[in-house]
C-alpha positions as CSV (number, residue, x, y, z in Angstrom):
1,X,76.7,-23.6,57.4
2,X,74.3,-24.3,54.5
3,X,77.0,-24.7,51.9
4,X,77.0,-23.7,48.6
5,X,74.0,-25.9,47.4
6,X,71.9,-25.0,49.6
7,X,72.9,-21.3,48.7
8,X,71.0,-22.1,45.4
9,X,68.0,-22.8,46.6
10,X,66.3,-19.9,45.5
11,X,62.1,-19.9,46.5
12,X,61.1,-19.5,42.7
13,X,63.3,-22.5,41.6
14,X,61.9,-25.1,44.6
15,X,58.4,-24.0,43.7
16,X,59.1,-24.7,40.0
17,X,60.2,-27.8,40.8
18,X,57.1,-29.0,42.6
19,X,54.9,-27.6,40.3
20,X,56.6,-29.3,37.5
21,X,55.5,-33.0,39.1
22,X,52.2,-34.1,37.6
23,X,51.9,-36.3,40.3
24,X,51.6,-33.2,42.9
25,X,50.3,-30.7,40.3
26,X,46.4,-32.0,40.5
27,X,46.7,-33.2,44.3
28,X,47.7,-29.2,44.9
29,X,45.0,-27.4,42.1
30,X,42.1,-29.3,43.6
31,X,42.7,-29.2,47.2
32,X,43.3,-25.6,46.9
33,X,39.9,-25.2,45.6
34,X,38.6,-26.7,48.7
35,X,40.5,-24.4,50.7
36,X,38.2,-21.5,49.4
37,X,35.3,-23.3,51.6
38,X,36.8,-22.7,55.4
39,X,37.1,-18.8,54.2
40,X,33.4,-18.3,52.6
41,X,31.5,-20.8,54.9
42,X,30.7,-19.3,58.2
43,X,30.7,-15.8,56.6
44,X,28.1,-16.5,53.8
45,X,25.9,-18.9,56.9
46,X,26.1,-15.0,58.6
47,X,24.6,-12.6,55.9
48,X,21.9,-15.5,54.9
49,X,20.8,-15.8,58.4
50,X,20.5,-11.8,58.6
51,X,19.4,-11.6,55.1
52,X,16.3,-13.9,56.8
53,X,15.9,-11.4,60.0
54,X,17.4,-13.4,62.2
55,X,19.2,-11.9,64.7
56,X,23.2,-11.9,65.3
57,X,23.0,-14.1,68.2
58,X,21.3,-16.7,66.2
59,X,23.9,-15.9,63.6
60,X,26.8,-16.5,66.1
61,X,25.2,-19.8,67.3
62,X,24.7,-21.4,64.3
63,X,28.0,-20.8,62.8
64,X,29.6,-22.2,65.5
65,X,27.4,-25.3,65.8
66,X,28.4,-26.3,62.5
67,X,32.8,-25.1,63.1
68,X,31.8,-27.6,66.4
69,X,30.3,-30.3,64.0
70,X,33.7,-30.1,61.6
71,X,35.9,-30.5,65.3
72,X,33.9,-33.4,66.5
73,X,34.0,-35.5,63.3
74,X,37.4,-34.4,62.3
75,X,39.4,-37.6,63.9
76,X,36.7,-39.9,62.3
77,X,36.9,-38.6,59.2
78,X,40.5,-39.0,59.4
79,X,40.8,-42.5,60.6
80,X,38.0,-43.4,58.1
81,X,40.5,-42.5,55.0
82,X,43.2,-44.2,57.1
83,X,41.5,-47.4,56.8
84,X,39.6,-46.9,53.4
85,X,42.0,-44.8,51.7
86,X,41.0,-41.0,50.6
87,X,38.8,-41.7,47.5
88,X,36.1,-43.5,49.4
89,X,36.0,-41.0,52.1
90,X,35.9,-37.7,50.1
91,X,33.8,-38.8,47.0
92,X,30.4,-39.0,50.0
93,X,31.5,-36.5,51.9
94,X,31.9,-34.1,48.5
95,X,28.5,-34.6,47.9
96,X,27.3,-34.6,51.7
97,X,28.4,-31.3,52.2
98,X,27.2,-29.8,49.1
99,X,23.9,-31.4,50.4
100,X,23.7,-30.2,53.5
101,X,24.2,-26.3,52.2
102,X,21.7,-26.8,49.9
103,X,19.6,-28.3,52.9
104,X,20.6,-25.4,55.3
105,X,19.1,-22.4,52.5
106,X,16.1,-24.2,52.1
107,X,15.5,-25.1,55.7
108,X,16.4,-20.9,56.1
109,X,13.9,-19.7,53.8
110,X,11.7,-22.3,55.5
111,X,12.0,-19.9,58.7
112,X,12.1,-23.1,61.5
113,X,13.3,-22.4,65.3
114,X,16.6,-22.3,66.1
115,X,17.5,-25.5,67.4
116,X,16.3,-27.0,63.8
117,X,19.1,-24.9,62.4
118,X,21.8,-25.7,64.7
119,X,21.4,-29.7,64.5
120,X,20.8,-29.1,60.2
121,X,24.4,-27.1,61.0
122,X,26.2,-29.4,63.2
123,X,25.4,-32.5,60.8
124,X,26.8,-30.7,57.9
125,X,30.0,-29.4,59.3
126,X,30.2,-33.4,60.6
127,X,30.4,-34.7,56.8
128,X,32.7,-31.6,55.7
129,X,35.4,-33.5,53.7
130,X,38.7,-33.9,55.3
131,X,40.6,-33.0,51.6
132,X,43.7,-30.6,53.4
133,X,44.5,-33.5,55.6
134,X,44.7,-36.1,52.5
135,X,46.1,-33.7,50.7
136,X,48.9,-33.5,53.0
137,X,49.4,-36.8,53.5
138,X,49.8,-37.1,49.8
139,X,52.4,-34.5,49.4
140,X,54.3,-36.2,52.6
141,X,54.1,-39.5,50.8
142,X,55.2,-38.7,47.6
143,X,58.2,-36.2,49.1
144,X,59.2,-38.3,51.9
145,X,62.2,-36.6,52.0
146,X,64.5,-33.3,51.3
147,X,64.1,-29.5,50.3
148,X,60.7,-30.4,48.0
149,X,58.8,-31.9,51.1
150,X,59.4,-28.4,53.0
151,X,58.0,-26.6,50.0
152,X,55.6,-29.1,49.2
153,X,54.3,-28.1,53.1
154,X,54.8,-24.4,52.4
155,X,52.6,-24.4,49.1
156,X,49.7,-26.3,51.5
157,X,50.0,-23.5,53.9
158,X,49.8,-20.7,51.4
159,X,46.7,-22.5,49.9
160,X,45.2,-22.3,53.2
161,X,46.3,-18.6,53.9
162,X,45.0,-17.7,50.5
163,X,41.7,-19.7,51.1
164,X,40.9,-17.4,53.9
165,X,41.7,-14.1,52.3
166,X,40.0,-14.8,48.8
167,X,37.3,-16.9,50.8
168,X,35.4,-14.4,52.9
169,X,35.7,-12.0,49.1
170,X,34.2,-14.7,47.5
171,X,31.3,-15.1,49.8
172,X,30.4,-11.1,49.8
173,X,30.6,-10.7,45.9
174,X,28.4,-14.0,45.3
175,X,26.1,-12.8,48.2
176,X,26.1,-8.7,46.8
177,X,25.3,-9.9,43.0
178,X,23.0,-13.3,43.0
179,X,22.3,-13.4,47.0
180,X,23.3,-14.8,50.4
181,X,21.8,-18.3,49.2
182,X,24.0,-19.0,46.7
183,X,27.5,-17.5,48.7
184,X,26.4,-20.8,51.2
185,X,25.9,-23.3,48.2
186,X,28.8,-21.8,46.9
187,X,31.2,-23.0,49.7
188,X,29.8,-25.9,49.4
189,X,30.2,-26.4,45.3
190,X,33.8,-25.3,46.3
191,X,34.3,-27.6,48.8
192,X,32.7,-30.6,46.8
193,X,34.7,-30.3,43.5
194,X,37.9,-29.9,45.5
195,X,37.4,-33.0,47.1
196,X,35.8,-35.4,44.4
197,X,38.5,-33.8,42.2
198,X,41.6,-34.4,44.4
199,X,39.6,-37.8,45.3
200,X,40.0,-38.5,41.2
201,X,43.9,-38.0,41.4
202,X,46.2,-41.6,40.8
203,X,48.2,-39.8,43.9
204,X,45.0,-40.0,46.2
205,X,44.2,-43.1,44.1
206,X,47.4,-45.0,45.0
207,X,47.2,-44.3,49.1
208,X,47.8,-47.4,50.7
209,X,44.6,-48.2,52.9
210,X,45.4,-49.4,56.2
211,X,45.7,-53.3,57.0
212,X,43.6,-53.6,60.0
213,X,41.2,-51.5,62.4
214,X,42.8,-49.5,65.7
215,X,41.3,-48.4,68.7
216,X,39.3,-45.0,68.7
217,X,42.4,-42.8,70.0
218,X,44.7,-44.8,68.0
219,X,46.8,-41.2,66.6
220,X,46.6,-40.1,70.3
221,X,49.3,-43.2,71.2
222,X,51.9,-41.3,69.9
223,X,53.2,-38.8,72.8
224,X,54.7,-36.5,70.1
225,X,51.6,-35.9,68.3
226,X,49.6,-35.7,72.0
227,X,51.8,-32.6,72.6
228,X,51.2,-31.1,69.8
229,X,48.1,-31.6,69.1
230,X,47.5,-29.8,73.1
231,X,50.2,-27.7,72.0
232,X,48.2,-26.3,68.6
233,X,45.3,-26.0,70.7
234,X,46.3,-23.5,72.8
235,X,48.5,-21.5,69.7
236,X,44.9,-21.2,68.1
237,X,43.3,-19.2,70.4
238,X,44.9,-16.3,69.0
239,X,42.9,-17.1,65.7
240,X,39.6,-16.4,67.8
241,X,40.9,-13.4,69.3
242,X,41.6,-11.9,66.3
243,X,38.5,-12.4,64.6
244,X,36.8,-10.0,68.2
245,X,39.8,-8.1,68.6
246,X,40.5,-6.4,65.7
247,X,36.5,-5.6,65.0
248,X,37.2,-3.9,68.5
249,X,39.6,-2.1,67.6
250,X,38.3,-0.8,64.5
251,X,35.6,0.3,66.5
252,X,37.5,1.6,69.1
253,X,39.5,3.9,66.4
254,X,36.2,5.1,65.5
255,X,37.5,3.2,61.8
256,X,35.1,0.7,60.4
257,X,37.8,-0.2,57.5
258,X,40.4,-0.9,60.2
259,X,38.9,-4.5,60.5
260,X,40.2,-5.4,57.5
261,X,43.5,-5.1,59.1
262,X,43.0,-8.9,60.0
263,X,44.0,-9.4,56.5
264,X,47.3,-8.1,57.5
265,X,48.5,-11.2,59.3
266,X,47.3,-13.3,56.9
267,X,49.6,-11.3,54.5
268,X,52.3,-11.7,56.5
269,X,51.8,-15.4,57.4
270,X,51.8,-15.9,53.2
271,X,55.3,-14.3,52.7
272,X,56.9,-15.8,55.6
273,X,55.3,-19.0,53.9
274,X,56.8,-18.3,50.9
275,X,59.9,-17.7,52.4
276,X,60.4,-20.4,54.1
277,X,59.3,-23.1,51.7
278,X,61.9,-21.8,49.4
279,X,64.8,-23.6,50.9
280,X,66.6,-25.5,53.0
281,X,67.4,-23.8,57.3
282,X,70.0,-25.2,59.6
283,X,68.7,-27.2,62.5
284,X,66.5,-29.9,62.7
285,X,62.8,-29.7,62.1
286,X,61.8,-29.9,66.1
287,X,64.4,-27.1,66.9
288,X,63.2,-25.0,64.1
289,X,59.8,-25.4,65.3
290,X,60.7,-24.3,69.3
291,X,62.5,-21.1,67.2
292,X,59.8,-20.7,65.2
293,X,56.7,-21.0,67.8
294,X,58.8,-18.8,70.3
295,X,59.5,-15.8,67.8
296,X,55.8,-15.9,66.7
297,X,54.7,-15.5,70.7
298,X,57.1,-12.6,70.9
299,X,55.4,-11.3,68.3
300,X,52.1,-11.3,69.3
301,X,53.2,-9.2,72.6
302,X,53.9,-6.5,70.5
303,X,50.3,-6.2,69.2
304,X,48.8,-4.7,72.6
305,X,51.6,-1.8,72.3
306,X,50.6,-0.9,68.9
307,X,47.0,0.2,69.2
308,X,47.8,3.9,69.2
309,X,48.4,3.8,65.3
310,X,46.0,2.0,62.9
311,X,49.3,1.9,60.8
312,X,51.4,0.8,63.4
313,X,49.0,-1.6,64.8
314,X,49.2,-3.3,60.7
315,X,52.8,-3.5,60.6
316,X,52.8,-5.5,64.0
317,X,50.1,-7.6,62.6
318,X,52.1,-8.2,60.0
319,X,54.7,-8.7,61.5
320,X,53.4,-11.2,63.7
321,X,52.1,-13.3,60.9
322,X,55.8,-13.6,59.2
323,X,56.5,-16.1,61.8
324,X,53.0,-18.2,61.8
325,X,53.4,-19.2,58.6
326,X,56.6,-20.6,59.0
327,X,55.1,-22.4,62.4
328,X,52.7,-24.2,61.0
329,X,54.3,-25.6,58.2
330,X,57.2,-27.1,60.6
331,X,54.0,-27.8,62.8
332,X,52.4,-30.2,60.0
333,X,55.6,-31.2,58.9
334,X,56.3,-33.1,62.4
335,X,53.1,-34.1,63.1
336,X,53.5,-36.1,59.7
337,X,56.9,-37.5,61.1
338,X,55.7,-38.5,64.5
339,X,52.3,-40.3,63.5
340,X,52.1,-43.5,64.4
341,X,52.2,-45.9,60.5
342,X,48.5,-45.9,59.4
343,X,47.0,-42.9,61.4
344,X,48.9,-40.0,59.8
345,X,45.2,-38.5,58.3
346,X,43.9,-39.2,61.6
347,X,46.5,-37.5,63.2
348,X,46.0,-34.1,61.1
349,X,42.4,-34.0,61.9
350,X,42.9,-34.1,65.5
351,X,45.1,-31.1,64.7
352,X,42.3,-29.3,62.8
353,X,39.9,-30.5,65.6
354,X,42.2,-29.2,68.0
355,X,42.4,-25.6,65.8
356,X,39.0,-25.5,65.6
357,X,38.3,-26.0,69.5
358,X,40.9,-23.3,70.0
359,X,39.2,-21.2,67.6
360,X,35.9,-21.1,69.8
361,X,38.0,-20.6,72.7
362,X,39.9,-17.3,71.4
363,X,36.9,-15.6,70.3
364,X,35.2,-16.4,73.6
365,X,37.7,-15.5,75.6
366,X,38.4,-12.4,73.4
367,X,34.7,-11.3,74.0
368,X,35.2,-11.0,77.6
369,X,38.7,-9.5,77.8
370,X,37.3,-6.6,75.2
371,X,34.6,-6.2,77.7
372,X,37.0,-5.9,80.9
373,X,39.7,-4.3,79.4
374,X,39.1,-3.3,75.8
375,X,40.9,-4.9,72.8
376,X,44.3,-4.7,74.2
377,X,43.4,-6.9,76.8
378,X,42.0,-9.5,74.3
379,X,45.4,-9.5,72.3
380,X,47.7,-10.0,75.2
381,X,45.3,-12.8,76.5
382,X,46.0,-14.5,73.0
383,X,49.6,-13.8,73.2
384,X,49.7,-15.6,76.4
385,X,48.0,-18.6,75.1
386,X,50.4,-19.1,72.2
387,X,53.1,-18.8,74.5
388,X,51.7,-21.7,76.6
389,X,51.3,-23.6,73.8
390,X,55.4,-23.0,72.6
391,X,56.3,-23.5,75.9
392,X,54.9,-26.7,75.5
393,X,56.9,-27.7,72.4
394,X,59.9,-26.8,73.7
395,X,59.6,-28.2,77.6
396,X,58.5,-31.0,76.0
397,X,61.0,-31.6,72.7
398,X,62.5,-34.6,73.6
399,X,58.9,-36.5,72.6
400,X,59.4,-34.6,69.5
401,X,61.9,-36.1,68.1
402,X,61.1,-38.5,65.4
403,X,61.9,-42.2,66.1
404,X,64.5,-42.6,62.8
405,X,66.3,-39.5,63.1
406,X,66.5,-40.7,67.2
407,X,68.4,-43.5,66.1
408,X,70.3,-41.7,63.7
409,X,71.7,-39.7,66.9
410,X,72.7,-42.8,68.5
411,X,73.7,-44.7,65.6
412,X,75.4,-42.5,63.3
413,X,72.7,-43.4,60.7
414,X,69.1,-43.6,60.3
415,X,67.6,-47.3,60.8
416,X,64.1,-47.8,59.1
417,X,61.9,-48.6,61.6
418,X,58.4,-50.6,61.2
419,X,56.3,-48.6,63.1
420,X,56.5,-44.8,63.8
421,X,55.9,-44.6,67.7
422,X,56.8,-40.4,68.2
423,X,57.9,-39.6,71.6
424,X,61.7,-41.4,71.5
425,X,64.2,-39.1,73.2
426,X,66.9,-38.3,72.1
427,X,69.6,-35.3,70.6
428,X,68.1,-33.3,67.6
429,X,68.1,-34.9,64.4
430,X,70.2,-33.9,61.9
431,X,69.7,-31.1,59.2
432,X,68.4,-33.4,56.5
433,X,65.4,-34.8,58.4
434,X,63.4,-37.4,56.8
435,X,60.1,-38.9,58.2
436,X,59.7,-42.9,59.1
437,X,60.4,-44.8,56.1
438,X,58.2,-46.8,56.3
439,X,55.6,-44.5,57.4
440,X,56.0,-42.1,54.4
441,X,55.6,-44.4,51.8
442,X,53.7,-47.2,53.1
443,X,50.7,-44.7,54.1
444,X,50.3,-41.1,52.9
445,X,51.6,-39.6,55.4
446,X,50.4,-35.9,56.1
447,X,51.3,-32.7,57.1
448,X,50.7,-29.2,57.4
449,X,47.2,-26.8,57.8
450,X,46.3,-24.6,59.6
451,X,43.0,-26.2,59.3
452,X,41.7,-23.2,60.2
């Protein structure tokens, strides 16, 4: 039962409550205004390149040479503000990245072969600033604990969400009124102040650094976040098959404005968001998460038996995206509690690396299924995938099972622990599930993003 407190938790009055911390107020505003980058980058790289005659190919080659620069360098950039603490990490990678947009139009205008633009792509996505992850690490570390960490989670997740629908917006009105150009240098003038601004913050300020170097898989010891960082992988897929699949079936319905349907499970991803960062659920975090993944796969089946409506086909979007919102925030969440003590930024960039990978996968995987068997096809192949990827979670949940609340199932009470090592077995924790101690406020810890 939730009893009567929990009753109280009302979503309005937990978000006031964040908001009302200073501490978290700036961390939030700024990396939110990095969030608009993801959403505007890859679509304002498009419309320059075809603003320039080059062809769609080229278009689609470039764009994903620099998503596979941001995957590659993800970990390092992670470890990097491990080991050196956020600030020195995101104030040169701010500027990087607004460089290398401003490098990319020129080099565009410039009208070199393609290869120049791919490796001029590839090394700006490498320095693309790793501001979600710190940001989540920041919230984790200063709510270690408790009903404000879930929200604190749930607002990162609606950032993200509302990053990719104002995003791509963004990036066509910039590119409609003052040019294509400036829609790329925009993203990265977005992406720049949100970092050197959150990287100006006393909360990113105050990050512990950590005490000594680790091996290059050093977030990869931890079995729990292994799991889930496969696990993630394979959920992500679905993002790339959306991106073909619903183009197809706009197309398909002869509807050209049906592809801005995809918007629809973005919608739906922000209210179950909201929803769920308002208070307090029964269960611990890893069951929640099985629930969770395993609703949101269910969900997805019913998208290749709505393609006779355009209507019906955005209510099952919809529909859908209710439940991913609510995944990845329990997703983050855990990740933050099973990182190993000093590689809990590392450990959410192998999760954006592993999104990102996933990504490319889904949308190439989504080509061919539309070809073979049409859009329907494409969206049960992504449904598949996801439910791979929470079959995983739940076959293997005993790995995910934070090491305190472990011993809190075989103690009676939680015993602070010096390291955070992931992968203990044991019975699920409690309700009120904490992360490490020591591993949420010795090192900003992090959580959540759908780094998409």
């Amino acid at each position: 039962m939730g009893g009567p407190t929990r009753r109280k938790d009302l979503p309005v009055g937990a978000y006031r409550s964040l908001l009302a911390s200073p501490e978290a107020r700036w961390p939030l505003i700024s990396s939110t205004v990095a969030r608009l980058t993801p959403g505007m980058i890859v679509l304002a790289m498009v419309l320059l390149l075809v603003e320039f005659d080059y062809s769609y190919t080229v278009a689609g080659i470039v764009t994903a040479a620099h998503q596979v620069g941001v995957a590659l360098a993800s970990p390092l950039q992670g470890k990097l503000a491990d080991r050196f603490g956020p600030p020195r990490i995101l104030l040169p990678d701010g500027l990087a990245y607004l460089a290398g947009t401003v490098a990319f139009v020129a080099a565009v205008a410039a009208r070199p072969g393609v290869i120049v633009l791919v490796l001029l792509a590839v090394a700006t996505g490498s320095v693309y600033p790793p501001t979600t992850a710190c940001a989540r690490v920041v919230l984790s570390r200063l709510f270690p604990t408790g009903q404000l960490r879930t929200t604190a989670f749930a607002i990162s997740t609606i950032a993200v969400e509302l990053g990719f629908i104002l995003g791509p917006l963004v990036a066509v009105g910039v590119a409609e009124f003052v040019g294509a150009a400036w829609a790329v240098v925009g993203a990265g003038l977005a992406s720049g102040i949100g970092a050197i601004g959150f990287a100006a913050t006393s909360a990113a300020r105050e990050v512990p650094r950590r005490d000594r170097n680790r091996d290059a898989l050093a977030a990869l010891r931890s079995p729990g976040i292994r799991v889930l960082v496969l696990a993630i992988g394979f959920i992500a897929v679905v993002f790339g098959v959306l991106d073909i699949a619903v183009p197809a079936f706009a197309q398909l319905m002869e509807t050209p404005r049906a592809a801005g349907l995809i918007a629809s499970i973005a919608a739906g991803s922000l209210v179950g968001g909201v929803i769920y960062g308002g208070r307090q659920w029964p269960g611990s975090i890893t069951t929640r998460l099985c629930v969770l993944s395993g609703v949101f796969a269910v969900g997805l089946f019913i998208i290749p038996l709505s393609l006779a409506s355009i209507p019906v086909f955005a209510v099952a979007l919809f529909f859908s995206g209710v439940f991913l919102g609510p995944t990845t925030i329990a997703a983050f969440e855990l990740i933050d509690d099973l990182a190993i003590r000093g590689t809990q930024t590392e450990a959410q960039q192998w999760t954006q690396a592993a999104v990102l990978l996933g990504f490319a996968l889904g949308a190439s995987l989504a080509g061919f299924a539309v070809d073979v068997g049409g859009p329907g096809a494409a969206f049960f192949a992504g449904a598949v995938c996801v439910t791979i990827g929470a079959s995983m979670i739940t076959l293997r949940r005993a790995r995910l099972v934070p090491a305190d609340m472990a011993d809190a199932t075989t103690t009676g009470h939680p015993e602070p622990t010096t390291t955070s090592t992931g992968g203990l077995t044991g019975v699920s924790p409690p309700v009120q599930r904490g992360p490490l101690p020591e591993a949420a406020h010795v090192l900003a810890p992090g959580s959540e993003d759908r780094g998409r």
